[in-house]
BASEGU-688599 format. One record per residue (C-alpha): x, y, z. Coordinates in steps of 0.05 Angstrom, whole numbers, plus 5000, padded with zeros to 4 digits. Each point is the difference from the previous one (the first is absolute). Example, Ala and Ser with C-alpha at 12.3 -4.5 7.8 and 13.67 -1.06 7.14 Angstrom:
2
+------+------+------+
!    X !    Y !    Z !
+------+------+------+
! 5246 ! 4910 ! 5156 !
! 5027 ! 5069 ! 4987 !
+------+------+------+
END
This chain:
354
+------+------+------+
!    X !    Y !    Z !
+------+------+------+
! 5000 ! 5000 ! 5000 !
! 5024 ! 5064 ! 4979 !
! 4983 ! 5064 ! 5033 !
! 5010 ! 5084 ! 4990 !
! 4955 ! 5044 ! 5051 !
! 4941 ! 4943 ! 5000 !
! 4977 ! 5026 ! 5074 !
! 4931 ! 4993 ! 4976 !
! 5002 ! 4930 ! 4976 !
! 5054 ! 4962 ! 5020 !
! 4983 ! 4976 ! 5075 !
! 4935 ! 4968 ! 4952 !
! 5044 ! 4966 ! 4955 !
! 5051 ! 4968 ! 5045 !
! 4941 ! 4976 ! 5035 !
! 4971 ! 4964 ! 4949 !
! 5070 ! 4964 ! 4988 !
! 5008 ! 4984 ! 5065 !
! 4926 ! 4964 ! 5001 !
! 5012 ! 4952 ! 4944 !
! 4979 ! 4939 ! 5014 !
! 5064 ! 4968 ! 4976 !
! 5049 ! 5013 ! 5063 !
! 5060 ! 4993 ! 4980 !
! 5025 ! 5059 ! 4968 !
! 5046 ! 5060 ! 5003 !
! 4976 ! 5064 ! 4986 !
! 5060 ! 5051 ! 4967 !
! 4983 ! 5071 ! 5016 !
! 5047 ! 5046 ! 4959 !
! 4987 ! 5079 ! 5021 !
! 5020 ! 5040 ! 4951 !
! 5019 ! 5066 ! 5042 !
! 4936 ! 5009 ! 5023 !
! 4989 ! 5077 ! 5030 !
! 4928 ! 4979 ! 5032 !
! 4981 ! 4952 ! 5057 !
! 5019 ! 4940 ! 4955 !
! 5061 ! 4967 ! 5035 !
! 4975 ! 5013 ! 5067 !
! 4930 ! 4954 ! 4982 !
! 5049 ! 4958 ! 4962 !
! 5040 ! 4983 ! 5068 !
! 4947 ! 5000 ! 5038 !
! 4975 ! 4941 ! 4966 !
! 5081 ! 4972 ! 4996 !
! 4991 ! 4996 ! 5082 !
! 4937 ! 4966 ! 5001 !
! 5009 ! 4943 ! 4938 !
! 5077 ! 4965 ! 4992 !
! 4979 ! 4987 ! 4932 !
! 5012 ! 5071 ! 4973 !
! 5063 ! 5028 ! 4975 !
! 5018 ! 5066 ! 4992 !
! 5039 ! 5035 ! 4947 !
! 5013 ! 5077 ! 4999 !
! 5030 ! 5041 ! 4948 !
! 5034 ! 5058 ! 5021 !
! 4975 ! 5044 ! 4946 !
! 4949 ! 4991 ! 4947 !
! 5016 ! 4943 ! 4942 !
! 4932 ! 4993 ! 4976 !
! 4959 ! 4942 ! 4997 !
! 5039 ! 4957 ! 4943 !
! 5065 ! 5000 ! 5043 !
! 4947 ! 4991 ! 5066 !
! 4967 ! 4934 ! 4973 !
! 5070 ! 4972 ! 4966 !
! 5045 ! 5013 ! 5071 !
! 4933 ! 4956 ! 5042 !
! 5001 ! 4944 ! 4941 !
! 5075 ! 4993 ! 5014 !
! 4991 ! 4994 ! 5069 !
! 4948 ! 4951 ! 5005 !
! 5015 ! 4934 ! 5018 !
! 4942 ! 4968 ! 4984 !
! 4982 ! 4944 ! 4937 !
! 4954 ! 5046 ! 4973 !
! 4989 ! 5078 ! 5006 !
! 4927 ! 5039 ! 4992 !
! 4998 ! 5074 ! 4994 !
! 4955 ! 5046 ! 5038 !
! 4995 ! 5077 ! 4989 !
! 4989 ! 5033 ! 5061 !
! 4938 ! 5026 ! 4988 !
! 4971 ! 4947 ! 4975 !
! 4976 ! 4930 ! 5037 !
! 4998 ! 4931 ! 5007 !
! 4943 ! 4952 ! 5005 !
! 5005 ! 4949 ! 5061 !
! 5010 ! 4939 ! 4957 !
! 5037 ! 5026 ! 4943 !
! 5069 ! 4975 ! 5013 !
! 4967 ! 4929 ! 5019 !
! 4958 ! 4994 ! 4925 !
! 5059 ! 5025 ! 4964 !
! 5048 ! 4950 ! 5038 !
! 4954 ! 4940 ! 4983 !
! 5015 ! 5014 ! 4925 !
! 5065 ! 5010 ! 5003 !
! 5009 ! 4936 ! 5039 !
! 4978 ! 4967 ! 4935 !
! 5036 ! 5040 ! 4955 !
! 5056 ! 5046 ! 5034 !
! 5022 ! 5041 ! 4939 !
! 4937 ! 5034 ! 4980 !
! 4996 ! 5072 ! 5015 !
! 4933 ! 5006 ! 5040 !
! 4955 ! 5068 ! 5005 !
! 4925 ! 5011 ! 5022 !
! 4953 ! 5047 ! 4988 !
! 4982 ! 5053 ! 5053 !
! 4950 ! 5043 ! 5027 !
! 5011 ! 5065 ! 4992 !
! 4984 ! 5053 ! 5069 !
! 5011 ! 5071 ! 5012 !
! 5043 ! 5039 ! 5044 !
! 4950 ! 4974 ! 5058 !
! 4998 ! 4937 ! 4978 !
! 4918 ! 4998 ! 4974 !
! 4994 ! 4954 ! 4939 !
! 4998 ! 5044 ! 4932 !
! 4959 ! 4950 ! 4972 !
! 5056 ! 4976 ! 4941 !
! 5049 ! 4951 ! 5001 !
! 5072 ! 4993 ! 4975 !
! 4992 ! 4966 ! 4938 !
! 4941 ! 5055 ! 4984 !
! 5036 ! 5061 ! 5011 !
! 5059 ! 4967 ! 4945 !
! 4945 ! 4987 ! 4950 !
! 5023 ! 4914 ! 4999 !
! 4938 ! 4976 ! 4967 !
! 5028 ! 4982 ! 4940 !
! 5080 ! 4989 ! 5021 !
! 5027 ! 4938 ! 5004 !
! 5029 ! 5004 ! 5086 !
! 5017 ! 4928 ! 5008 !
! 5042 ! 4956 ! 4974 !
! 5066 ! 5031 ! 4948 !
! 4973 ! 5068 ! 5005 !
! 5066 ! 5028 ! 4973 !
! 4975 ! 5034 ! 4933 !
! 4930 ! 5016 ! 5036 !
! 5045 ! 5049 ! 5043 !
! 5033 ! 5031 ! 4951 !
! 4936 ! 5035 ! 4988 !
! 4990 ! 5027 ! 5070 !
! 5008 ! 4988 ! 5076 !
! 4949 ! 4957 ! 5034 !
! 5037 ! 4971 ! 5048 !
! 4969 ! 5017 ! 5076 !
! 5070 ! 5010 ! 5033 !
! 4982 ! 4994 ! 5078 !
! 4971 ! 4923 ! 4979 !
! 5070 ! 4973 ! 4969 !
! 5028 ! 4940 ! 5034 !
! 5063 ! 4967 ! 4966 !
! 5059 ! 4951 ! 5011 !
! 5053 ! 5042 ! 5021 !
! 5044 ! 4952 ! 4968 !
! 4969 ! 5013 ! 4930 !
! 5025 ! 5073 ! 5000 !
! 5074 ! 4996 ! 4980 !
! 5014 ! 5070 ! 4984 !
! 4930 ! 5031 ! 4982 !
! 4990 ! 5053 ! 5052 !
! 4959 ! 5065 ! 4993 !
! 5030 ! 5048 ! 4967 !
! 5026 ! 5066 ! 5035 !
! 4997 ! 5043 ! 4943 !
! 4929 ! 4995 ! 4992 !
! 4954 ! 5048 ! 5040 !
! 4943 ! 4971 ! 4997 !
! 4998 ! 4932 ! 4952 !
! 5049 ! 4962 ! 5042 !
! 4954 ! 4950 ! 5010 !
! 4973 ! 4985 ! 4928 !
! 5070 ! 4993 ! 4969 !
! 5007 ! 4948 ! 5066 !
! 4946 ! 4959 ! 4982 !
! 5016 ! 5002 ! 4926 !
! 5058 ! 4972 ! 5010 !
! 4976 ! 4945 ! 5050 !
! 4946 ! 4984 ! 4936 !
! 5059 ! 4991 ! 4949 !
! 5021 ! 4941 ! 5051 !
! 4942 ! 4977 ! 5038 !
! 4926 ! 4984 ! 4997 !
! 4944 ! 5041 ! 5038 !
! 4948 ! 4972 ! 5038 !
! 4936 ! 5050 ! 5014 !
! 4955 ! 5000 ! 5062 !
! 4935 ! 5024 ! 4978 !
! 4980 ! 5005 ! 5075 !
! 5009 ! 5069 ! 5035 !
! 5059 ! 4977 ! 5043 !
! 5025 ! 5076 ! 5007 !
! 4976 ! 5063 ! 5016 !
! 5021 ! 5056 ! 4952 !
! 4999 ! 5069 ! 5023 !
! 4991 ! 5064 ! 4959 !
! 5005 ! 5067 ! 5028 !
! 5039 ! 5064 ! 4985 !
! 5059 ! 4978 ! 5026 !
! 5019 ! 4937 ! 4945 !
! 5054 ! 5012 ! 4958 !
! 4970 ! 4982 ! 4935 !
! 4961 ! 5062 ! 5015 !
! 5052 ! 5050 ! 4997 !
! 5050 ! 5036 ! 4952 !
! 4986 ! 4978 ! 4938 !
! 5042 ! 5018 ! 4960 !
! 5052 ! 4956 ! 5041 !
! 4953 ! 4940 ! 4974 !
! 4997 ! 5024 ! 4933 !
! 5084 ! 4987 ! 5006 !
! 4997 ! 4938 ! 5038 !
! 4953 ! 4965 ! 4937 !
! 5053 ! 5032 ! 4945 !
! 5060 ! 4967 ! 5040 !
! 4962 ! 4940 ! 5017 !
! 4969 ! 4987 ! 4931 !
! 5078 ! 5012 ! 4968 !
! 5018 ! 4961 ! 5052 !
! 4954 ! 4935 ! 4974 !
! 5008 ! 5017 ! 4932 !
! 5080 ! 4992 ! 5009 !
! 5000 ! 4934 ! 5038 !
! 4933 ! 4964 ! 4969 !
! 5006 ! 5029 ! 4936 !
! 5000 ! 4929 ! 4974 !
! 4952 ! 4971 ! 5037 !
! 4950 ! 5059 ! 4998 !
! 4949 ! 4987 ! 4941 !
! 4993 ! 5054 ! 4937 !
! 4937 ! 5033 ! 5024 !
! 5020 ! 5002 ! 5082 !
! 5072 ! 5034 ! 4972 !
! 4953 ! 5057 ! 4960 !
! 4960 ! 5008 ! 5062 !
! 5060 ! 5017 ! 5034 !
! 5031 ! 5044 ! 4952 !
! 4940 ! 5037 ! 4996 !
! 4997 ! 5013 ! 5072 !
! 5069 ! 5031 ! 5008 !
! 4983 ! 5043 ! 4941 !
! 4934 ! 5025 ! 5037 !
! 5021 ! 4998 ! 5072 !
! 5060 ! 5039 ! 4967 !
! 4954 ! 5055 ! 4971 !
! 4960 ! 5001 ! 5062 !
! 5060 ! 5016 ! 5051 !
! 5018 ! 5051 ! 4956 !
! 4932 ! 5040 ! 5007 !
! 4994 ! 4989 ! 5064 !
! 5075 ! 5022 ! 5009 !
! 4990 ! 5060 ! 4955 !
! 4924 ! 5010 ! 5012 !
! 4987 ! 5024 ! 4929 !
! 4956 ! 4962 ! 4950 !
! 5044 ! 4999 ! 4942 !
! 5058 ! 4976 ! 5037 !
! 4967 ! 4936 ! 4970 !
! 5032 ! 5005 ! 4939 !
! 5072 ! 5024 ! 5029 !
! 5018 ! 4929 ! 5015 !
! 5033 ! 4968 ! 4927 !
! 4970 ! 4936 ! 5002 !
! 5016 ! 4986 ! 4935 !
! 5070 ! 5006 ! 5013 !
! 4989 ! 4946 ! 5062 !
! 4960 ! 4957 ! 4942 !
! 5066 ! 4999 ! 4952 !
! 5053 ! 4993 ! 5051 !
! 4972 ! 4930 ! 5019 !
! 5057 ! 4958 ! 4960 !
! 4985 ! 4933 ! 5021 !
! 4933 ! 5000 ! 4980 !
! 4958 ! 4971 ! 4944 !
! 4968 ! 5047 ! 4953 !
! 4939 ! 4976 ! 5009 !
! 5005 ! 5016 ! 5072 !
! 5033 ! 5073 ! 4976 !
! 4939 ! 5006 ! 4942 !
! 4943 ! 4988 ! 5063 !
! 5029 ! 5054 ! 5043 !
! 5003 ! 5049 ! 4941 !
! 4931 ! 4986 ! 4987 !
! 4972 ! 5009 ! 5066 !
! 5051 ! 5061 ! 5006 !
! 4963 ! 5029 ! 4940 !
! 4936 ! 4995 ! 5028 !
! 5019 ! 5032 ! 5071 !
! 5029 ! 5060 ! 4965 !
! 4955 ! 5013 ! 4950 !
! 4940 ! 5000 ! 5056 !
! 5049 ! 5044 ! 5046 !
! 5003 ! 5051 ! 4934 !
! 4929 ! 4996 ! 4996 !
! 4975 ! 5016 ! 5069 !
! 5047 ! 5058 ! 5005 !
! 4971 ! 5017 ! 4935 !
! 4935 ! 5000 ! 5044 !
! 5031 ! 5044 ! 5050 !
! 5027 ! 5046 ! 4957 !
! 5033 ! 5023 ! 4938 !
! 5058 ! 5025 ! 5033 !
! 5007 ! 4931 ! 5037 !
! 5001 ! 4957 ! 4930 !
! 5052 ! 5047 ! 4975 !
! 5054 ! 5004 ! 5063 !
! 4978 ! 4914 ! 4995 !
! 5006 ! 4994 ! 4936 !
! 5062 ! 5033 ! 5005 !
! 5028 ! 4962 ! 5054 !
! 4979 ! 4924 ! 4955 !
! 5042 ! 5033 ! 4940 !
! 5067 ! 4996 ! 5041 !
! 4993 ! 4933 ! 5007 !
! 5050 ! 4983 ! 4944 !
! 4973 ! 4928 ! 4993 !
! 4939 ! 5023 ! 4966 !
! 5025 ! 5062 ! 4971 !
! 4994 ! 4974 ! 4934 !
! 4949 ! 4949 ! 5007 !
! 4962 ! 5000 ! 4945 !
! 4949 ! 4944 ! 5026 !
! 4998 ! 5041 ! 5065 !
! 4974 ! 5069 ! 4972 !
! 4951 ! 4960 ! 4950 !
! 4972 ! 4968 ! 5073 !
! 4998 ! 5073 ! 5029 !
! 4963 ! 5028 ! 4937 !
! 4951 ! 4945 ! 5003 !
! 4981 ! 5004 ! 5070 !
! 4983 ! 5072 ! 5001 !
! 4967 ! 4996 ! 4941 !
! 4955 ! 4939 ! 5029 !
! 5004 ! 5036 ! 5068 !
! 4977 ! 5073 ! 4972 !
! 4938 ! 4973 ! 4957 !
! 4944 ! 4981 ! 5035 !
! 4963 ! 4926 ! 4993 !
! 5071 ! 4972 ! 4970 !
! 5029 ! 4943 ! 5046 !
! 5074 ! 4998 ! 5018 !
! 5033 ! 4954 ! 4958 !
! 5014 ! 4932 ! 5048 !
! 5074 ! 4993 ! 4951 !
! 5058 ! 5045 ! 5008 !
! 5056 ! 4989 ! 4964 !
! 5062 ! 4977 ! 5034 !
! 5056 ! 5050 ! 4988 !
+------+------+------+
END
């Protein structure tokens, strides 16, 4: 369990550890330079239960460095993960330990209830809130999360054994834990509780919450990140997905960094599109395609805003050198005005390529 100024919460959460009906356990409380009333409820409960260990950081590491330095330290066959505002069910160390008895290497995770800040039911669960419907969450879900995080963190319970040097990454802010279990699913199968065996909580306080434009970073580096070592095993269509996303995410921490709508188009995406040497063309011809359509749409609703808008953007899309003299490219931009200007004429569903 890792905490960082979890006064609120985390007497609640060591409770519900300390409860399981399993017994025989150590919990790892790493403090991360807490500035709140966290260490003194943390050793409060260190007097009263033998089972706890304590970990302090002098100063603040953050929660990657928080979660690797209590993994290294446990001692334990297997290790679950708990954030500290979050909780555990009474049984649900004892109904994940009765499938891993069968089958020790499977990475196990359960859905979870999710509460707020005082702990009332929200009425969703885990699985819900992550839109899993149609995902495929058990089994060699390796390519499934490629596409997106599902993965209910304070539920994981591995073999410690199975790690070998996969840890959470520290230079990740906030999507420490999704290139963590990515990794585990290039190696291991999951195996998914459907049964609420945690409680989730969401309140104004969770980190997911905050700074986004430190997220929008964290997805660029993690998506490079897969896309450098799984570019083989990633399929054509999952490798476009993630292309596209560093090219939006990209444009979108740009306007929110220079707060100005046509910062959009300062980005040279194009220039990202042709520097990718070790891929296909077909791969190169998709992501010039979809490029097309973003920037011709971008042109168009600053068209919308106003003239002077379409001329600074238009502006800005001629510097891109790539497309400078694209023939194909200004026949696509002549076409979709024209289609977009007169009324009862539908947008063309084919742009060309280049």
């Amino acid at each position: 369990m890792t905490v960082f100024n979890r006064e609120d919460f985390v007497s609640e959460a060591i409770e519900s550890v300390l409860n399981q009906s399993i017994k025989d356990l150590e919990l790892i409380i790493v403090d991360d330079a807490s500035i709140d009333r966290s260490k003194e409820i943390i050793g409060y409960y260190k007097e009263k239960d033998k089972r706890i260990k304590i970990l302090l950081h002098k100063k603040n590491m953050g929660i990657a460095r928080s979660t690797n330095d209590g993994v290294d330290i446990a001692k334990g066959k297997y290790v679950a993960l708990l954030d500290s505002d979050d909780l555990w069910i009474k049984n649900k160390l004892e109904k994940q330990l009765k499938i891993l008895e069968k089958e020790e290497n499977l990475i196990i995770w359960t859905n979870g209830e999710t509460i707020d800040s005082d702990g009332k039911s929200l009425g969703t669960n885990f699985t819900e809130l992550y839109h899993t419907q149609n995902r495929k969450i058990s089994g060699k879900i390796f390519r499934e999360l490629l596409k997106g995080n599902f993965i209910n963190k304070s539920s994981l319970i591995f073999k410690k054994k199975n790690l070998g040097d996969i840890r959470f990454n520290e230079n990740f802010k906030r999507l420490d834990d999704y290139k963590f279990v990515v990794d585990l699913s290039e190696k291991y199968e999951f195996y998914f509780f459907e049964e609420n065996l945690t409680k989730i909580r969401k309140h104004n306080k969770n980190t997911t919450q905050s700074d986004y434009n430190v997220l929008y970073l964290d997805h660029i580096k993690i998506n490079n990140y897969f896309l450098k070592k799984y570019g083989n095993e990633i399929p054509i269509n999952t490798k476009l997905y993630l292309y596209n996303s560093i090219i939006n995410l990209s444009t979108m921490l740009s306007m929110n960094l220079k707060k100005f709508p046509i910062c959009e188009l300062k980005i040279d995406p194009y220039k990202f599109i042709f520097n990718l040497k070790n891929e296909s063309k077909y791969i190169k011809n998709e992501l010039l395609k979809d490029q097309n359509k973003r920037t011709l749409k971008i042109l168009y609703n600053l068209y919308r805003k106003s003239f002077r808008s379409f001329i600074i953007g238009l502006a800005i899309v001629f510097k891109f050198k790539k497309i400078q003299k694209s023939i194909r490219f200004w026949l696509n931009f002549i076409i979709f005005f024209c289609f977009k200007l007169i009324p009862n004429i539908k947008f063309p569903q084919c742009l060309l390529r280049k």
